[in-house]
Every structure is written in structure tokens, then in C-alpha cells.
BAMARNU-32828 format. One record per residue (C-alpha): residue in three letters; chain; y, z, x. Coordinates in Angstrom, 1 decimal, always signed. Layout:
// BAMARNU-32828
type, mol, py, pz, px
ALA, A, Y, Z, X $
...
This chain:
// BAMARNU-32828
type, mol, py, pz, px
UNK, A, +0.0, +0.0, +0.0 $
UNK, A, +3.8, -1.1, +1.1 $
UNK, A, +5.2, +2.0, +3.0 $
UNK, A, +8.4, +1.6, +0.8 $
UNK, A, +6.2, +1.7, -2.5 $
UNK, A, +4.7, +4.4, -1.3 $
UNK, A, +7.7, +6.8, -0.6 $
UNK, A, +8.7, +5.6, -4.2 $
UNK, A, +5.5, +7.1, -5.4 $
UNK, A, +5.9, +10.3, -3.6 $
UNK, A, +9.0, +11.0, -5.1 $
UNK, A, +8.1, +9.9, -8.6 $
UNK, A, +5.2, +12.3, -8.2 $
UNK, A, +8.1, +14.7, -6.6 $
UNK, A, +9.7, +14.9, -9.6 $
UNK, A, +12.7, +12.4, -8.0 $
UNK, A, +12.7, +9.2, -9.7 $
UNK, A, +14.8, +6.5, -9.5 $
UNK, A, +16.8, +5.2, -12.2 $
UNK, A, +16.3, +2.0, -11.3 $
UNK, A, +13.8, -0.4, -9.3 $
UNK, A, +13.8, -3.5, -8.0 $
UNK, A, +11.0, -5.5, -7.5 $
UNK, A, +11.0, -8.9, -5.9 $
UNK, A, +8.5, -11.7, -4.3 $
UNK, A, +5.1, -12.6, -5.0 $
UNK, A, +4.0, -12.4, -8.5 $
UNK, A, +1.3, -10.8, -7.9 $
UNK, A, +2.5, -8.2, -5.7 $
UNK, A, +4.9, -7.4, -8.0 $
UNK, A, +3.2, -7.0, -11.1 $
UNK, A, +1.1, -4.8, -8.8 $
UNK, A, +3.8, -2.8, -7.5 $
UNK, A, +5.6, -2.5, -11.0 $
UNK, A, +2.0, -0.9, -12.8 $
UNK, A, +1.6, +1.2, -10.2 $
UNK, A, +5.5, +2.6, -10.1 $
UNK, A, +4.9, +2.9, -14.3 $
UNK, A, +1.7, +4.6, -14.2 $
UNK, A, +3.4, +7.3, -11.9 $
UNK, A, +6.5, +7.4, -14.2 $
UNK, A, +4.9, +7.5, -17.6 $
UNK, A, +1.6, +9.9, -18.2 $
UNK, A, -1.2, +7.2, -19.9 $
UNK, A, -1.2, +9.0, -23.3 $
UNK, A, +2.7, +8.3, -23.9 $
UNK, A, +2.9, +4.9, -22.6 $
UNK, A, +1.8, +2.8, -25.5 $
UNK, A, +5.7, +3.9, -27.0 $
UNK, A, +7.5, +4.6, -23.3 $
UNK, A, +6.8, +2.0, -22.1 $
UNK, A, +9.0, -1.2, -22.8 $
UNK, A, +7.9, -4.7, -21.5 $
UNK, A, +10.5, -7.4, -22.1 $
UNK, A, +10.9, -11.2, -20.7 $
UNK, A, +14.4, -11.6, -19.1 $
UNK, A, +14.6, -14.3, -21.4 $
UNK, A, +15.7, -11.9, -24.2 $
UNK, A, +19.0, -11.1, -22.6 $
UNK, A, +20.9, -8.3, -20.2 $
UNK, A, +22.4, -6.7, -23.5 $
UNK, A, +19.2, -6.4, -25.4 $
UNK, A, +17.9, -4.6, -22.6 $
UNK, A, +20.6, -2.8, -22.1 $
UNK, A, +20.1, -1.1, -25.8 $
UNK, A, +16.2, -0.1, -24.6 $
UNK, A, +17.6, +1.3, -21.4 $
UNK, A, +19.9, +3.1, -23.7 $
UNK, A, +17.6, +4.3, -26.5 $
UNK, A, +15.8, +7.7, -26.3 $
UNK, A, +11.9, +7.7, -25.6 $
UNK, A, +10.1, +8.2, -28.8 $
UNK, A, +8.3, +10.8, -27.3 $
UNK, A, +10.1, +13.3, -24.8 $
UNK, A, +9.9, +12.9, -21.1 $
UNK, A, +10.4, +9.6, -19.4 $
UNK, A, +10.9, +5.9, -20.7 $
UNK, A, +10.2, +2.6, -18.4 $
UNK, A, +11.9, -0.3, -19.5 $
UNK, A, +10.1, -3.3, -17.6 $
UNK, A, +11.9, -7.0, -17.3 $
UNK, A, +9.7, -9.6, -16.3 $
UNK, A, +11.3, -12.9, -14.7 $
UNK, A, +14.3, -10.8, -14.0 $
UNK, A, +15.6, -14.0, -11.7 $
UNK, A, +16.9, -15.3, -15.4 $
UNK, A, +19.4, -12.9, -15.1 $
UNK, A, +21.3, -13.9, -11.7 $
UNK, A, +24.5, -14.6, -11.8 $
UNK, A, +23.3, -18.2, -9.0 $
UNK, A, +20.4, -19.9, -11.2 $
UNK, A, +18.4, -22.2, -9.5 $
UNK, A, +18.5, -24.9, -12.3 $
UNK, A, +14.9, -26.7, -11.7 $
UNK, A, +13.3, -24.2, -11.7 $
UNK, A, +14.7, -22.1, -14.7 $
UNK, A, +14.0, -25.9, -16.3 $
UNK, A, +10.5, -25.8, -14.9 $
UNK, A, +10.0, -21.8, -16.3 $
UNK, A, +10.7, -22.9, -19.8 $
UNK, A, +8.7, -25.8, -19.3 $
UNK, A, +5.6, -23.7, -18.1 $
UNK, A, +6.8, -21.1, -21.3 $
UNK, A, +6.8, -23.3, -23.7 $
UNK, A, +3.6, -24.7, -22.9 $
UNK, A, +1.7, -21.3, -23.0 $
UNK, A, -1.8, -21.1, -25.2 $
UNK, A, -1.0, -20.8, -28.4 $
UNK, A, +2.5, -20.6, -28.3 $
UNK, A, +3.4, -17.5, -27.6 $
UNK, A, +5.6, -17.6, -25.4 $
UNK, A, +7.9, -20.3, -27.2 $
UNK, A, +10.6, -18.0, -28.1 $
UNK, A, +10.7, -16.8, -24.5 $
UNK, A, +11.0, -20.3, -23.5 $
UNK, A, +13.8, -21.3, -25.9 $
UNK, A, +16.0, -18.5, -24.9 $
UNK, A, +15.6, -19.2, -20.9 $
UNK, A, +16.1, -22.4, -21.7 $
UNK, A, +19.3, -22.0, -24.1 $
UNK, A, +21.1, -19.5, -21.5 $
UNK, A, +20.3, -22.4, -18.6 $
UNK, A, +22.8, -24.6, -20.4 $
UNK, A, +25.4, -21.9, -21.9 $
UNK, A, +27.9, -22.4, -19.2 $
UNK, A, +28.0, -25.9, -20.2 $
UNK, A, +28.7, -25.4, -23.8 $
UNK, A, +25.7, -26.6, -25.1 $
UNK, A, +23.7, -25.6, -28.1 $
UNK, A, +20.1, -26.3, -29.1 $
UNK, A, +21.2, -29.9, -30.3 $
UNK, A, +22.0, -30.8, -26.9 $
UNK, A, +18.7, -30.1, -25.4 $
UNK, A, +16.5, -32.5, -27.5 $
UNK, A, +16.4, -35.4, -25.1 $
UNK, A, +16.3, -38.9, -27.1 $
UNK, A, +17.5, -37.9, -29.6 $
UNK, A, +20.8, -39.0, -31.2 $
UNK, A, +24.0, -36.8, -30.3 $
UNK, A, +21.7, -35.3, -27.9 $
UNK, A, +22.7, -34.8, -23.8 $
UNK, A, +21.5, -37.6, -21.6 $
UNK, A, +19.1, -37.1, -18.5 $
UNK, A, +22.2, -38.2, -16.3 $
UNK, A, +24.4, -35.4, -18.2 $
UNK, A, +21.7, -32.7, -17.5 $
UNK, A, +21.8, -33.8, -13.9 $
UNK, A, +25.8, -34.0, -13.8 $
UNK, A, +26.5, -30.6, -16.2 $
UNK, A, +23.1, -28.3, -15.4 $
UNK, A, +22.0, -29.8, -12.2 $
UNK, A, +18.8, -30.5, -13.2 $
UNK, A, +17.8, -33.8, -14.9 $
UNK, A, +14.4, -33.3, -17.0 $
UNK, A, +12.3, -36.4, -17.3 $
UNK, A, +11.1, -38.8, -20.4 $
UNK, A, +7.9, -36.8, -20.3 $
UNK, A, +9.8, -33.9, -21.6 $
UNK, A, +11.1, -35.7, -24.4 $
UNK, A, +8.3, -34.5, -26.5 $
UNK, A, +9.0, -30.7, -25.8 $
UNK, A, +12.7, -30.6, -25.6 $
UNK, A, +13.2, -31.9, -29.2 $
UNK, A, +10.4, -29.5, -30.5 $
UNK, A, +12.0, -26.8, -28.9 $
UNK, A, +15.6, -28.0, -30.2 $
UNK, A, +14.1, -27.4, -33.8 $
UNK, A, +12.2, -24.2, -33.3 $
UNK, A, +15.8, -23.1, -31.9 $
UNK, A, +17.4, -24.2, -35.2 $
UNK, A, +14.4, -23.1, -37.1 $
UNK, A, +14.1, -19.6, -35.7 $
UNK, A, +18.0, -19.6, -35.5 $
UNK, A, +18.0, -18.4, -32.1 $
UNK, A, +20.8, -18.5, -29.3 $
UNK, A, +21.1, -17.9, -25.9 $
UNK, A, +21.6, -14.2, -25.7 $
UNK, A, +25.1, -12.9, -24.0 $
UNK, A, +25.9, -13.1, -20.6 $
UNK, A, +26.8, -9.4, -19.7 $
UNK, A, +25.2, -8.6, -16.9 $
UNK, A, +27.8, -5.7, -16.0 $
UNK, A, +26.8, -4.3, -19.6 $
UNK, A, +23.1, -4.0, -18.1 $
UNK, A, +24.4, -2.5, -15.0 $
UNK, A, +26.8, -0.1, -16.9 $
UNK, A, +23.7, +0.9, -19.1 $
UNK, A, +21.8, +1.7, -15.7 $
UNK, A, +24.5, +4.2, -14.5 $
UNK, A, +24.9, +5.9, -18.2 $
UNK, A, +20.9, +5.7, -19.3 $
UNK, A, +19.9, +9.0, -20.9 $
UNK, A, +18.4, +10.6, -18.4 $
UNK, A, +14.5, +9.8, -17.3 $
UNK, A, +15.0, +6.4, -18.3 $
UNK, A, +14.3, +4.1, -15.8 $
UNK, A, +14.7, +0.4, -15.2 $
UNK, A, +12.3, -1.5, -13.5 $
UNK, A, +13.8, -5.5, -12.7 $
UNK, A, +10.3, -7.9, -11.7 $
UNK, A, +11.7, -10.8, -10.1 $
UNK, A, +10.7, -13.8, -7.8 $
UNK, A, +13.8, -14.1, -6.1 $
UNK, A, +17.2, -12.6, -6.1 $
UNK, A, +20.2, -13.0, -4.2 $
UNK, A, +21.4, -10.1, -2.4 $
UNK, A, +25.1, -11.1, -3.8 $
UNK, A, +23.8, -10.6, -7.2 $
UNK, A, +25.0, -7.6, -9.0 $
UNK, A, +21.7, -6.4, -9.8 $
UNK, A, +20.5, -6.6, -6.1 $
UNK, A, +23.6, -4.8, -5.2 $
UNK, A, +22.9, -2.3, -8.0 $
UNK, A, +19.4, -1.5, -6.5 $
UNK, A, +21.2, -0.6, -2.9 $
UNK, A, +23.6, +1.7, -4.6 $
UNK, A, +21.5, +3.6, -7.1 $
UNK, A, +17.9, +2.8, -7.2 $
UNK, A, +15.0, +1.6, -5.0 $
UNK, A, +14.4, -2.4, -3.7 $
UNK, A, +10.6, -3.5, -2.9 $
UNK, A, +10.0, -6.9, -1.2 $
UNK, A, +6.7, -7.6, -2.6 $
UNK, A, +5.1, -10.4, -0.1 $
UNK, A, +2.0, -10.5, +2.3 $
UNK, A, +3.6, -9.4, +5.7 $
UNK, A, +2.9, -11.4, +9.4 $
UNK, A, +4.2, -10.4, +13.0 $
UNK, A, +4.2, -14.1, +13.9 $
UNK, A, +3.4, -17.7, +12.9 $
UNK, A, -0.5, -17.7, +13.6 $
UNK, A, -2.7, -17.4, +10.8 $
UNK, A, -4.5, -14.0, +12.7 $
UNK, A, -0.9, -12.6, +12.6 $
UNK, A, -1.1, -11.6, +9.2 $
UNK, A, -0.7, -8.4, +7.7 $
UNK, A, -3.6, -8.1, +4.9 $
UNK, A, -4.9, -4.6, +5.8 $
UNK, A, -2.3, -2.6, +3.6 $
UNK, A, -4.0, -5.1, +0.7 $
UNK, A, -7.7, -5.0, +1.3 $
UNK, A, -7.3, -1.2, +1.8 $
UNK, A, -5.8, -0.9, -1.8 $
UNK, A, -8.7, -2.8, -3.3 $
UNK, A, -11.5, -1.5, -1.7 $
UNK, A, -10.9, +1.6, -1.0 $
UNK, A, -11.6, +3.2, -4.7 $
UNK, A, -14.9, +0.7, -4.3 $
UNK, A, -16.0, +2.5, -0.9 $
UNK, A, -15.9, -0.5, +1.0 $
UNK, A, -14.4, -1.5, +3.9 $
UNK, A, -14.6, -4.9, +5.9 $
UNK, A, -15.7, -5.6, +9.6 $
UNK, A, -13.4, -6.9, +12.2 $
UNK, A, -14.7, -10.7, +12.0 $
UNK, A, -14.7, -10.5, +8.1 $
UNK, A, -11.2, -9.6, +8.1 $
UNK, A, -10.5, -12.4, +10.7 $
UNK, A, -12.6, -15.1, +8.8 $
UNK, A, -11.1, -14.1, +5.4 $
UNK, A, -7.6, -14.5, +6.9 $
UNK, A, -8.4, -18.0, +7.8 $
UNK, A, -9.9, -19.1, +4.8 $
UNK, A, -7.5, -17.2, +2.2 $
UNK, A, -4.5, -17.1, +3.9 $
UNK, A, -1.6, -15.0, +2.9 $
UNK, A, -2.7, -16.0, -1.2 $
UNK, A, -2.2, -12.3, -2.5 $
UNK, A, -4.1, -13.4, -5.8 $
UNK, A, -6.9, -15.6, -4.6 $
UNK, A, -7.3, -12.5, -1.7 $
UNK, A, -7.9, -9.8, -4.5 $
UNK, A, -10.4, -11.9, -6.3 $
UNK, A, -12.4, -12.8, -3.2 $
UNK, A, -12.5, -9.2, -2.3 $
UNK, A, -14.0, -8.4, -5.9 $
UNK, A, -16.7, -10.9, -5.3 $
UNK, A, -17.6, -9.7, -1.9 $
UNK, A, -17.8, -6.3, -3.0 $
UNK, A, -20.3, -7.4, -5.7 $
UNK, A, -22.1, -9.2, -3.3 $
UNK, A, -22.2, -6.4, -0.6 $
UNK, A, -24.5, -4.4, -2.8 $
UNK, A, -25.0, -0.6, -1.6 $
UNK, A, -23.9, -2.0, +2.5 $
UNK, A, -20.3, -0.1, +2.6 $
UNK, A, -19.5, -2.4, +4.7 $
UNK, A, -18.6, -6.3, +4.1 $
UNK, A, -19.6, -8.6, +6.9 $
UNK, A, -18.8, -11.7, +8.7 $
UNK, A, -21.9, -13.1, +7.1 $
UNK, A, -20.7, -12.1, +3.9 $
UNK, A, -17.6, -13.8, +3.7 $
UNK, A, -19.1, -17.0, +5.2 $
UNK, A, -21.4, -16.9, +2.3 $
UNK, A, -19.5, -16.0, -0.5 $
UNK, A, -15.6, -17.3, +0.2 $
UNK, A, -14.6, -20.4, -0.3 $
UNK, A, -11.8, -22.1, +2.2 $
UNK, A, -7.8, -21.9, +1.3 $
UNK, A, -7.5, -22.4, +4.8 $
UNK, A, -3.6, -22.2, +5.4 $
UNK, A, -3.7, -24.9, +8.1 $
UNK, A, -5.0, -28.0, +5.5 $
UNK, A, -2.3, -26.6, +3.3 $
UNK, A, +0.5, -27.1, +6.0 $
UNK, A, -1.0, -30.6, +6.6 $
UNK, A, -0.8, -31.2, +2.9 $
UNK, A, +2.8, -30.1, +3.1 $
UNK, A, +3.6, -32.2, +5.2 $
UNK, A, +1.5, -35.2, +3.7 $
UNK, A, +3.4, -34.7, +0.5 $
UNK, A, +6.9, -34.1, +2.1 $
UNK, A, +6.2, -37.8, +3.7 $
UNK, A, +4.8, -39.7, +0.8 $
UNK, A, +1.9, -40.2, +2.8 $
UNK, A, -1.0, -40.4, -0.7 $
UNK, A, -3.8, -41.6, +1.9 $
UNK, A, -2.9, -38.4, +4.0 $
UNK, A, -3.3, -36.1, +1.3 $
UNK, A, -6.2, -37.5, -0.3 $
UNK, A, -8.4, -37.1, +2.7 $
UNK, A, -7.4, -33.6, +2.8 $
UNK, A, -8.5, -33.2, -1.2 $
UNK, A, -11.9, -35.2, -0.3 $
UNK, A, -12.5, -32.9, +2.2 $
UNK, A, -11.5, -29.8, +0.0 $
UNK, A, -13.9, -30.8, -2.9 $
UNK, A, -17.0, -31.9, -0.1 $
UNK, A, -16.7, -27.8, +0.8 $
UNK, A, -16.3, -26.7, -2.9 $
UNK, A, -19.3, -25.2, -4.9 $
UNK, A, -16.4, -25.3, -8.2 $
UNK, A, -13.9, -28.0, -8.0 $
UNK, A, -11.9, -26.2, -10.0 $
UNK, A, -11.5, -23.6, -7.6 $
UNK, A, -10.6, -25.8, -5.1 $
UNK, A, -8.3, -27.5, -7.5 $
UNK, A, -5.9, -25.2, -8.4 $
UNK, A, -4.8, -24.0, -5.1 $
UNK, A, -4.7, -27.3, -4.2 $
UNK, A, -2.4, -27.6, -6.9 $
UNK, A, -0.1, -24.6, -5.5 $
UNK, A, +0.0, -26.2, -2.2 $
UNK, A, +1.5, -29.4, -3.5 $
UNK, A, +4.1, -27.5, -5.9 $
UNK, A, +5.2, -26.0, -3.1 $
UNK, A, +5.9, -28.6, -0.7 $
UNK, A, +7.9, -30.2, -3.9 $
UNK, A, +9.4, -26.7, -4.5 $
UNK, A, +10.6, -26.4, -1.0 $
UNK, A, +11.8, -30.3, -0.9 $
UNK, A, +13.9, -29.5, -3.9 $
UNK, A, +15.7, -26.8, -2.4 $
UNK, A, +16.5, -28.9, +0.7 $
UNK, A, +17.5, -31.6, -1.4 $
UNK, A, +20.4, -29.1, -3.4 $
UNK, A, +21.2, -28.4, +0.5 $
UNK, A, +21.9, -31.8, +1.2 $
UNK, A, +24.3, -32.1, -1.7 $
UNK, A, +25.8, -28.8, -0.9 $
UNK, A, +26.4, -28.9, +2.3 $
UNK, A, +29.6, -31.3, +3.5 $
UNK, A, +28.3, -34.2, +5.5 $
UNK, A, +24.8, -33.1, +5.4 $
UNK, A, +24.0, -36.3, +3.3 $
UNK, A, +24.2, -38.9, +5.9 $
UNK, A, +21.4, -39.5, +8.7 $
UNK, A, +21.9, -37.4, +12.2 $
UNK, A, +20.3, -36.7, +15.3 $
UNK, A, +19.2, -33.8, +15.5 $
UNK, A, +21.6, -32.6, +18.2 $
UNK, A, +24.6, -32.8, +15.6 $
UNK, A, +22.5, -31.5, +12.8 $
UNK, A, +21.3, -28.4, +14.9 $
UNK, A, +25.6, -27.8, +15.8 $
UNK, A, +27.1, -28.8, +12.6 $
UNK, A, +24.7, -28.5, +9.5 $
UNK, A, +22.3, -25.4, +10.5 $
UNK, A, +24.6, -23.3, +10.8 $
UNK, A, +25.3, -23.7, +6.7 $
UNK, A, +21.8, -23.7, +5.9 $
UNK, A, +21.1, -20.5, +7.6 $
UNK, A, +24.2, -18.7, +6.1 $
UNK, A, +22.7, -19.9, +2.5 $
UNK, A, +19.1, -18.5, +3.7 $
UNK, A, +21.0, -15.2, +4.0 $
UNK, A, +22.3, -14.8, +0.9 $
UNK, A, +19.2, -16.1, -0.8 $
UNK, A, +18.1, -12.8, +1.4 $
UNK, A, +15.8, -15.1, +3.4 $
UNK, A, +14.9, -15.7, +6.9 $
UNK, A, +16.4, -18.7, +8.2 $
UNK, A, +14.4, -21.1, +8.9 $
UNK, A, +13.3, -23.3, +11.8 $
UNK, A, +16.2, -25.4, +12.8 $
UNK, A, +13.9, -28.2, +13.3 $
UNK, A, +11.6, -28.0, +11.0 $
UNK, A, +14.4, -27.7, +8.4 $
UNK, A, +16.1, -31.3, +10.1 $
UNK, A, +12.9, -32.6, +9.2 $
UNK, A, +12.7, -31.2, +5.6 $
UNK, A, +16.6, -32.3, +4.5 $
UNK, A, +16.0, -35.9, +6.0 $
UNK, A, +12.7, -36.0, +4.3 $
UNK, A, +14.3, -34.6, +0.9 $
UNK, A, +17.1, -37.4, +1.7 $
UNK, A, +15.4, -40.0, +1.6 $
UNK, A, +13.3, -38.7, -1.4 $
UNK, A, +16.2, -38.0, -3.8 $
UNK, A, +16.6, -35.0, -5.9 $
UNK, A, +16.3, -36.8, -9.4 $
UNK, A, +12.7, -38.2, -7.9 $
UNK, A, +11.8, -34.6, -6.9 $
UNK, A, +12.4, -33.2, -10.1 $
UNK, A, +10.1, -35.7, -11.9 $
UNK, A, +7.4, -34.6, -9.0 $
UNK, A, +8.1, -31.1, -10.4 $
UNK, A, +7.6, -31.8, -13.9 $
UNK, A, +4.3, -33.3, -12.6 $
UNK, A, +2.9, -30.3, -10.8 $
UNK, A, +3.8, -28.3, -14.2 $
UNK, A, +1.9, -31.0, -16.7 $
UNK, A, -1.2, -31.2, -13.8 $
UNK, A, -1.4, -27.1, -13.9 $
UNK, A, -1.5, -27.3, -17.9 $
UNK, A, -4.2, -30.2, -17.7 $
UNK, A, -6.2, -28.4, -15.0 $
UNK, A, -6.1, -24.6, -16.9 $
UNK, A, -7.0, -26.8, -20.3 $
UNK, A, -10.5, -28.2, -18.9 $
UNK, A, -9.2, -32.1, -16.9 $
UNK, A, -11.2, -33.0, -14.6 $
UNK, A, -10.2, -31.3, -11.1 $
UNK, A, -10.3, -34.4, -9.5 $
UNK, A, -9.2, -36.7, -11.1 $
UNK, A, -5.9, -34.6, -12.3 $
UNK, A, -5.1, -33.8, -8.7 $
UNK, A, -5.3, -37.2, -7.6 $
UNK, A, -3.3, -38.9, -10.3 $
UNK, A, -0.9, -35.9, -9.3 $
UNK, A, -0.9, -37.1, -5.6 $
UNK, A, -0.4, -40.5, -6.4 $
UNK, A, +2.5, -39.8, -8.7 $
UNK, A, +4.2, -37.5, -6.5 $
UNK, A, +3.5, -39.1, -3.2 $
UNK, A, +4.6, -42.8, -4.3 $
């Protein structure tokens, strides 16, 4: 367990709780890290009414009134936002486009509302209301007005969704909720006492109030697997594997921890589920084996991923096929093999995007360089925005490489490679064929 997560604990279990946590980085992690810091706030036979879980989606001032309203039993009350990035003040417009995409989309539609009101408070600075959103249709904003107004242009295959989701909006007569963030940190510094807070979030600036907030009264936890350098051994998964098998009476050899590192990499969810399985396999042995893994864990391996960054970030299809081909000749489940692979593409495209906003953001970082001038008059920028995403800056020339390749790609052909990877994860988690639906992916990405 995270050092900081633990000291939290301790002085929940102290008596010393925060009013407010933070809890940012993989999602995983944090949904991890958020149960636990709950369970330690609110005893199990209260938390069916203490405990609040809300989607950002509903809106700082409707959160604000939980934070505000007394528990319905005495002692404490948790209040728990997931997707809390909805909330920052800087929205990263694709991907708040591709959220409500991935919402609305959700087996039987439960999370539609969720995804009309992220959706809605995207476009609120514009004006817009939920006629404006259903692309094709008359009166409605055009792809080139999304691009120019929201900064994100969504393609013809959202047609179908947009325009349902412009009349479940008028239907259900629902807005976008207020933009008051301040009221949400107000209600954080007035809350009746033992109410507490806790924000889940990918990302979040450290400019944003709510980031700020956490500094001055509460507690921030960066939720992501750890690594003391770039090699693949370098990674910190102990603090993980401990918290999993621990309670199991398990523990794992010296080569299984180093084999499982290469095949798993730092995928915090695919990690806990192999784990699971190799305890089931280990039987009454307490400990798990090189042997073991080689039998039982199927390769990630974080290397082929890089490749198939790269591959994708070059538009190279017959790269990236080979490196599918040789996934699925390992794979005992496609499927297994398929989603992952899946991840690994989305975030090539992901991390292309950003680099493509960079490019338009930056002055003069749209025109071609040597790297020389890029390294003296462009890096400097892109570190300074790393910063205040509260990231590490990157390589400088590995991120030369990146911006010319997202160049070259174009941000409005990056988006529609976006809004593939979403249909492709719907396809895969609705029964496609893994292989297939990855391929026509790669070909539809990489061309």
C-alpha cells in the first residue's frame, strides 16, 4: 500500500480525518485507494445511507448540497465523486467528448443521463443547448463548429448518438448543471463536521481549484504504478502484490516477480487479476513460482506495446499487424489478448492527440524543425504545460518525434482514430470477434 494512503489510514483510524481527499491516476488505483479510505471513514453497518457515490457529471453544486446535508445516521458521511476531472476549470475536450461517448454507450443505458450532463456542461461555455449537439440534424452545430467552438470535432459515426442524446436531453429535460466550482470548494470548508469529500479523478491540473483545495485542507494521492527508471525491472509492483496476497498467504519468488513484471507490465488491473489466478493455481504452496507464472500468465509484455506505439504513431498498419499476429499465436483467449491490445492502441492515439493540441498551442510549433531549434525554442513550452498538467516532462526527443508525427497526422484525423478505439472497445466487450475488430481498428487508425 502507497505510503501516503497509508498515513491517511492511520489517521482516519486516529480519529484525524480529513475533510477532503484527492484521489488522482489510474482507475484502478483509485477506486482502490477511495474504498479503502471509505471503509476506514464509515463503519460497514452505516454505509448503505453514509455513504454517497455520485458521477461528476451531476454538477459541483449538487454535490455541494450532499457535502452539506447531515448523515442520516450520526457519525461520519463520505461523499464520493467519480470522474472528478469533469469538474476542472481546463477540460481536455476529446476526451470529455470520448467519456460521454463511452457513457452513453454503457449496457443498458444506465449511464445515459450521466452521459448527457458531461456532455451538456462540455459545450456550456459556448452557449449551446441540447439542440446544438444532435449532429445532422437541422439547426444543429456542424463538425467544423464543434472543432472551432469546443475544440473537439466528433465524427459522422456519432451522428446516431448525438441526436439520441439531444432528445433524451429534451425528453428528460435535463441541462448542464452550474458551473460553481468555488460553491463546491466553499461547501468543503463549511461541511458539517465529519463530512468528508472524496474527488476520484484521472487527471487534474495542479492550477485547478480543487487541486489547490487538497494542498490547503485535505489529503492528495497519486494513484499510479511507481518505477525508479525506464527498464521494465525498474518497476515498483511490490507495494501491489503485497496488498493482494498478503490476506491470501502468499507471496511470490524473486523470478516470478521478475517474469510477471515483463509480461504484465505496469497494467495495475490486468496485475491484480493475474495475481488471483496464480494464487488459485498455487494450491496450498505459499509460495508462487517462476514456473507458475510461466504457466498460467499470459504476455502484456510492455516492450511490444511500445513497438505498437510507435507503429500506430507512424501509420505503419503492416508494423502493427505483425505485432497483433504474434500476440494472438501466444494467446490461449483472443480476447484476452484483444483488449489490452486495444488499450495500447488508444493510447498511442491518446497521447498523439495531446501532442497535436500542443502543436496548435504552442507559437511556431506548427511548422517542420530540426530538432536543434525544436529542443531551444518549442521544449521549453511543452515542459512548462507538463508542469501544470502536474506531469513529468517528457523526453525532449522523443516528444520532437511525437509533435512532428501528430503534425503530420492532423488533430481532426486523430479524433476520428479516437472515436474508433471507443466503437472497437464496445464491439470487443459486446462478443466481435477479437480479431477481426482489432484489425479493422488498425487499418482504420493507421491509414
Amino acid at each position: 500500500m502507497d505510503a501516503a494512503l497509508t498515513a491517511a489510514l492511520k489517521n482516519i483510524a486516529d480519529g484525524k480525518p480529513a475533510a477532503f481527499y484527492l484521489v488522482v491516476g489510474d482507475e484502478f488505483l483509485v477506486r482502490q485507494s477511495a474504498d479503502a479510505l471509505c471503509h476506514a471513514l464509515i463503519a460497514e453497518k452505516d454505509r448503505g445511507l453514509n455513504m454517497i457515490r455520485i458521477d461528476a457529471s451531476a454538477g459541483a453544486a449538487e454535490i455541494a448540497g450532499e457535502l452539506g446535508t447531515v448523515p442520516m445516521f450520526r457519525g461520519r458521511k463520505a461523499v464520493v465523486v467519480e470522474g472528478a476531472e469533469a469538474l476542472a476549470e481546463e477540460k481536455d475536450a476529446e476526451a470529455e467528448l470520448s467519456r460521454a461517448r463511452e457513457l452513453w454507450a454503457a449496457p443498458g443505458g444506465k449511464r445515459q443521463r450521466d452521459a448527457t450532463r458531461r456532455l451538456l456542461t462540455l459545450v456550456r461555455p459556448s452557449g449551446w443547448e441540447a439542440a446544438d449537439v444532435a449532429l445532422g440534424q437541422k439547426g444543429a452545430a456542424s463538425a467544423s463548429k464543434w472543432k472551432k467552438e469546443i475544440g473537439a470535432a466528433p465524427t459522422e459515426e456519432d451522428r446516431g448518438w448525438l441526436q439520441e442524446l439531444a432528445a433524451y436531453a429534451a425528453e428528460k429535460r435535463i441541462v448542464a448543471p452550474p458551473a460553481d466550482v468555488e460553491r463546491l470548494v466553499a461547501a468543503v470548508e463549511s461541511a458539517p463536521p465529519g463530512n468528508v469529500l472524496v474527488l476520484c479523478a484521472s487527471e487534474l491540473s495542479a492550477r485547478d481549484p480543487l487541486a489547490r483545495l487538497a494542498e490547503k485542507r485535505g489529503v492528495a494521492l497519486s494513484c499510479k504504478v511507481q518505477r525508479r527508471g525506464r527498464e521494465i525491472g525498474t518497476l515498483e509492483l511490490e507495494p501491489l502484490v503485497k496488498e493482494v496476497l498478503d490476506p491470501l498467504g502468499k507471496r511470490l519468488s524473486g523470478d516470478a516477480m521478475q517474469l510477471l513484471k515483463e509480461r504484465v507490465g505496469d497494467h495495475a488491473r490486468a496485475l491484480q487479476h493475474e495475481l488471483a489466478k496464480l494464487a488459485d493455481y498455487s494450491g496450498d504452496r505459499a509460495t508462487i513460482t517462476g514456473d507458475d507464472v510461466m504457466q498460467v500468465v499470459e504476455r502484456y509484455q510492455e516492450a511490444e506495446f511500445f513497438a505498437l506505439g510507435n507503429a500506430v504513431a507512424e501509420g505503419n498498419l503492416g508494423a502493427a499487424l505483425k505485432l497483433l499476429d504474434a500476440e494472438m499465436a501466444r494467446a490461449k483467449n483472443p480476447t484476452s489478448v484483444a483488449l489490452p491490445f486495444l488499450g495500447g492502441i488508444a493510447g498511442a492515439v491518446r497521447r498523439l492527440l495531446m501532442d497535436a493540441a500542443r502543436v496548435e498551442a504552442i507559437p511556431g510549433a506548427a511548422r517542420e524543425m530540426s530538432y536543434n531549434t525544436f529542443q531551444a525554442n518549442v521544449f521549453p513550452a511543452v515542459a512548462e504545460d507538463c508542469r501544470a498538467r502536474g506531469q513529468k516532462a517528457p523526453n525532449p526527443y522523443g516528444s520532437y518525434l511525437s509533435m512532428q508525427r501528430a503534425r503530420k497526422r492532423g488533430r481532426a484525423r486523430l479524433a476520428k482514430a479516437l472515436a474508433a478505439c471507443a466503437r472497437a472497445d464496445v464491439a470487443l466487450k459486446s462478443g466481435a470477434d477479437p480479431r477481426r475488430a482489432v484489425e479493422s481498428l488498425l487499418a482504420e487508425v493507421c491509414l
